[in-house]
C-alpha positions, 0 to 999 in steps of 0.5 A: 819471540818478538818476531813471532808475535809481529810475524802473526800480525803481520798474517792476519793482515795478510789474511784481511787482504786475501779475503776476497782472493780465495773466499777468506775472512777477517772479524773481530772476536771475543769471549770469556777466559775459565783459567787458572795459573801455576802453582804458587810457593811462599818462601823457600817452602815447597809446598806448593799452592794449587790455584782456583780458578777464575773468569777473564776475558779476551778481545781481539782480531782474527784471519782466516785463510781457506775453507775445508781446511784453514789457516786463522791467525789471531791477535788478542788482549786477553786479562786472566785470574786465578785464586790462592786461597784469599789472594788473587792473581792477575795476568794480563797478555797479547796471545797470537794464536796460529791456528790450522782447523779442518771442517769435519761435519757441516759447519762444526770443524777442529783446530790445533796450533801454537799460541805464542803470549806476550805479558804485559803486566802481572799482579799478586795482590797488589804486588806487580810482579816485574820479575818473570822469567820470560814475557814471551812464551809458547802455549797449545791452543786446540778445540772446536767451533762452529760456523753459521754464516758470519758468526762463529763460536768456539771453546778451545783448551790452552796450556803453557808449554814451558815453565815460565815463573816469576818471583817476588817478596810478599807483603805478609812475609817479611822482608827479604822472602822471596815467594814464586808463582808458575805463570803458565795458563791453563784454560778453558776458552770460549769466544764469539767471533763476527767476519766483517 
């Protein structure tokens, strides 16, 4: 999964030099994050805690490679939350999107891809969370935007294929109990971007 991420890195260089190439673009992005995590389990309890959800945000940088149809990389900090009750946790990630969109009226086009996520850091409540299954993990990002010039904007959807979950002991729970929390995003994402 370290590889994707470099190797999406890697394009969206490629991207920034393909520019004047093939009437390509490079810019920056960023926007704000409607999102919530999984489920959350106290203890050996399965009776799950469904999450509220809560505004993040997300920066970062993008490629485009094409016109009508088109390839865009991107490579983002992006810092979600979402809400258990009183409690409040935290995700904060690299997304690298790869992303393949066609224009389908004007300047309003469609696109779909993988995103693959980095986590760098997750807290419950003042808890670190240094337990999860996986730092790396594979999502779907799909949506619509549109595209006036050197402005663009976009509001996309993003689910977490696998089940990614980390575990813990909580500071209201005693000692030796061991609570989890399913880490995968489910988001709404709307962004800003500017080709440079």
């Amino acid at each position: 999964m370290k590889k994707l991420v470099i190797s999406t890195f890697l394009l969206t260089l490629f991207c920034f030099s393909a520019k004047a190439q093939n009437g390509g673009s490079f810019g920056i992005k960023g926007g704000l994050n409607y999102s919530a995590n999984g489920d959350y389990f106290e203890s050996i309890s399965e009776n799950a805690k469904n999450p509220d959800r809560n505004v993040g945000f997300h920066l970062g940088v993008f490629g485009k490679i094409g016109n009508k149809l088109y390839l865009r990389p991107e490579l983002m900090y992006t810092s979600t939350k979402s809400d258990y009750d009183s409690d409040e946790f935290t995700v904060k990630k690299i997304d690298a999107p790869i992303l393949v969109g066609i224009k389908v009226i004007g300047p309003v086009s469609v696109f779909a891809g993988p995103s693959f996520q980095y986590i760098l850091d997750t807290e419950f409540e003042g808890i670190n969370i240094d337990n999860i299954e996986n730092d790396f993990s594979v999502g779907l990002n799909f949506g619509i935007g549109v595209s006036l010039n050197k402005i663009g904007i976009d509001l996309r959807y993003e689910r977490g294929f696998s089940q990614n979950e980390g575990n813990f002991i909580g500071n209201n729970l005693g000692e030796g109990v061991i609570s989890r929390i399913d880490t995968r995003p489910d988001q709404l994402i709307l962004s800003l971007s500017i080709a440079l």
